[in-house]
N, C-alpha and C positions, 0 to 999 in steps of 0.2 A: 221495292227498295227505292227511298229517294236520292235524292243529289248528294244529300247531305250524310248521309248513311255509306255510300262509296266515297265521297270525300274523307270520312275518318277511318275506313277502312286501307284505303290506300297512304295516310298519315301512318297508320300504325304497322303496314309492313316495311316502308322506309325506316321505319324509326328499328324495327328488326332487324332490316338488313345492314343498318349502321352500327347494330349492336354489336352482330355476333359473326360479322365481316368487315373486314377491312375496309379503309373508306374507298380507296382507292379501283378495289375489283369492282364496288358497286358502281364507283361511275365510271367505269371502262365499260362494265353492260348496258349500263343505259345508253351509252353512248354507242354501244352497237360493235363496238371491238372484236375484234377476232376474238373468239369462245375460245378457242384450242387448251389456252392457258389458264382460263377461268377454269375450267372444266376441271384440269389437271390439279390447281388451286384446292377445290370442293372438293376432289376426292383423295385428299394426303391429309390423312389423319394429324391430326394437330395434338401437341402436347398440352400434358397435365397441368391445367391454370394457365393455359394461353391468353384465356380472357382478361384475369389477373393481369398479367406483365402488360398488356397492351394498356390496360386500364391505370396502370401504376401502383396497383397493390400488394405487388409479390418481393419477397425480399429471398436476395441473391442464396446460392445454397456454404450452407453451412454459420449461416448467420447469429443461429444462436448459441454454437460453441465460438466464435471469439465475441462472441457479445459474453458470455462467462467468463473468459480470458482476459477481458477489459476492467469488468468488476474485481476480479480477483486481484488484478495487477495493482488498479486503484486500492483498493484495502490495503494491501500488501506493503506500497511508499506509504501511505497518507499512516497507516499504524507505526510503519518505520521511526518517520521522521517523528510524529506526535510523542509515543508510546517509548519507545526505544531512544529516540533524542532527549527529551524530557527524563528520563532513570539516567540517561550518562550527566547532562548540567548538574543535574542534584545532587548524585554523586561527588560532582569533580566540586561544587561550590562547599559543600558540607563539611570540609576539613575548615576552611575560614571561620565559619558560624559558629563553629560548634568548641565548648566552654572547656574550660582546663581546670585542674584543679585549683583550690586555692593556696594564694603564697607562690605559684609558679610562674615566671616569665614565658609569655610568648615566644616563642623560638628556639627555646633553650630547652634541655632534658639534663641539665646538670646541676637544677636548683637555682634558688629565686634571685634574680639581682636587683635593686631599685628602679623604680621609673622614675624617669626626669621629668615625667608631668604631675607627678604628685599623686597619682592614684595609686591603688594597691598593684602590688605584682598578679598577672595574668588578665589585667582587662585590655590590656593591648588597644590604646585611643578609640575604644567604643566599637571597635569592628567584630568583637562577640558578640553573639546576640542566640540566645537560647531561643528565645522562639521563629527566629528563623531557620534555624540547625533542629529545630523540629515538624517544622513543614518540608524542608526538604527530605526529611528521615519518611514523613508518610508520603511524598511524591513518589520518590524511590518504591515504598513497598508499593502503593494503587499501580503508579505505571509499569511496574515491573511485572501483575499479573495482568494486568493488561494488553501487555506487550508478547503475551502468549498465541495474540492474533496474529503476528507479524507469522512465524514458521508458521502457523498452522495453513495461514494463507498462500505462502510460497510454497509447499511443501504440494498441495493440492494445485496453483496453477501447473507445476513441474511435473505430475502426474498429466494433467488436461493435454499441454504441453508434449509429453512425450520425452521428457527432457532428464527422468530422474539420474539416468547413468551417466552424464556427462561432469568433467568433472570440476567445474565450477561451482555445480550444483552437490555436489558432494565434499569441499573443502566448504561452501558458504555452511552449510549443515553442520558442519563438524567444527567449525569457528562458533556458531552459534550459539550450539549446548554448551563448550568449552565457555562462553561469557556465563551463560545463564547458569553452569553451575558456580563458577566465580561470585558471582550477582547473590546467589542464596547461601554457599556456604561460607564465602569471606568477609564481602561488603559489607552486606544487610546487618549480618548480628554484630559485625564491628563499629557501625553507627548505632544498633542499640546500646553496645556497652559505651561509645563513647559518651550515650546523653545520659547514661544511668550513674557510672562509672568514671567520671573524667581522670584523666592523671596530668601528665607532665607534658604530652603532648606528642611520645612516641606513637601513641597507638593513630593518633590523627596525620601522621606520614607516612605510617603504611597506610592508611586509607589511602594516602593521595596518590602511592606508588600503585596500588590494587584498582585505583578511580584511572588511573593513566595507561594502564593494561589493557581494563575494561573497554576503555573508550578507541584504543589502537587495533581490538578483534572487531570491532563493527567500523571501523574506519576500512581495512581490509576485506569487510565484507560487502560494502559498498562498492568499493574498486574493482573487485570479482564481480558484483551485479553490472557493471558497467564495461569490462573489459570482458567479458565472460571468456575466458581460454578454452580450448575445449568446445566451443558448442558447435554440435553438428548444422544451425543451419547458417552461421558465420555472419550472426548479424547481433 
C-alpha cells in the first residue's frame, strides 16, 4: 500500500467521522481529551433522524397538520371575501340596475308622474341599465355556487381543528345556511322575475330589504370569526 492509498484512506474516515459524529467529539478525540465522555457519547443511542435535524432536513413534529390548517384557512378568507363578497355587491347593487316597467316612475309604486327631463317615465336619468342588472343577476348565481367552498372549507378546518362544539362555530353555521337558504329561495328567483317581469318597482325594494338582511348574516359571521366567544383555546 503506498502513501497515497493511506493518504485517502484516512481522507475518507475523517470525512465519516464528521458525518455521522459531531464535529465537536471528533476534535475532542484527536485532541486526546478525557474519553469518559466520548465514550458515554457513543454508547446513548441517538434518535430517529438525528442525522436529519443536525443536517437541517427534519421538520418539527406535527408539521403537516397545521400546514392543512394553513391551506384550509387560506381557502376559507380568500372564497369568503371573493365568492361570498362578490354575491352580496351584486345583490345589493341589482335593485339600481335593474328595469321597471313602462310608464312607471322611479321611486314611486303609485303610478307614473312626468319627468322634467323629458324622457319617458321609468328611465330615471340613465341609471337603468338592463345589461348591467343582468351580469349582476349571473354573478349572483356563478358566485353563489361557488361560494359553497366557503362552509365546506370551514366546516373541515373545524373538524382538523377540534373545534366543532364550540359555539361560535355553531352560531357561524347556523347564520350561514340561514343566508344561503335566503340567497336561493328569496333573492335569486326575485332578480329572475325582476329581469323577466318588471313592475312598478315594489318587488325591487324588497330585493333591497332581503339584499340588506343577506349582507347583515355574513357581517355577523365575520364578527364571530374574529371575536370567536366560546373558543376553548381563547385566541
Amino acid at each position: 500500500m503506498g502513501v497515497k492509498d493511506v493518504a485517502d484512506a484516512a481522507d475518507m474516515a475523517v470525512s465519516t467521522l464528521f458525518t455521522y459524529f459531531p464535529r465537536r467529539v471528533v476534535i475532542a478525540a484527536a485532541r486526546g481529551l478525557p474519553t469518559r465522555r466520548l465514550v458515554k457519547h457513543f454508547r446513548t443511542p441517538q434518535p430517529s433522524g438525528w442525522l436529519k435535524h443536525r443536517l437541517g432536513f427534519s421538520q418539527p413534529e406535527g408539521w403537516k397538520e397545521r400546514s392543512l390548517e394553513h391551506v384550509l384557512l387560506s381557502l376559507h378568507v380568500l372564497a369568503s371575501i371573493v365568492f361570498v363578497g362578490g354575491s352580496a355587491v351584486a345583490t345589493s347593487l341589482f335593485p339600481r340596475y335593474a328595469p321597471v316597467a313602462a310608464g312607471v316612475a322611479v321611486g314611486t309604486a303609485t303610478g307614473p308622474r312626468p319627468s322634467d327631463s323629458g324622457k319617458e317615465p321609468g328611465e330615471d336619468s340613465g341609471e337603468r341599465n338592463q345589461a348591467a342588472a343582468v351580469v349582476l343577476h349571473r354573478i349572483t348565481r356563478v358566485y353563489s355556487l361557488l361560494g359553497l367552498v366557503v362552509p365546506v372549507a370551514g366546516i373541515t378546518l373545524a373538524n382538523v381543528q377540534g373545534r366543532m362544539g364550540e359555539i361560535w362555530i355553531i352560531v357561524s353555521m347556523t347564520l350561514t345556511a340561514v343566508a344561503g337558504g335566503l340567497l336561493v329561495t328569496q333573492i335569486y328567483p326575485r332578480l329572475r322575475d325582476a329581469l323577466s317581469k318588471p313592475d312598478d318597482g315594489r318587488q325591487l325594494r324588497t330585493l333591497s330589504m332581503l339584499a340588506g338582511i343577506y349582507n347583515l348574516m355574513w357581517a355577523i359571521v365575520v364578527v364571530l370569526m374574529i371575536v370567536r366567544p366560546g373558543s376553548g383555546s381563547g385566541v
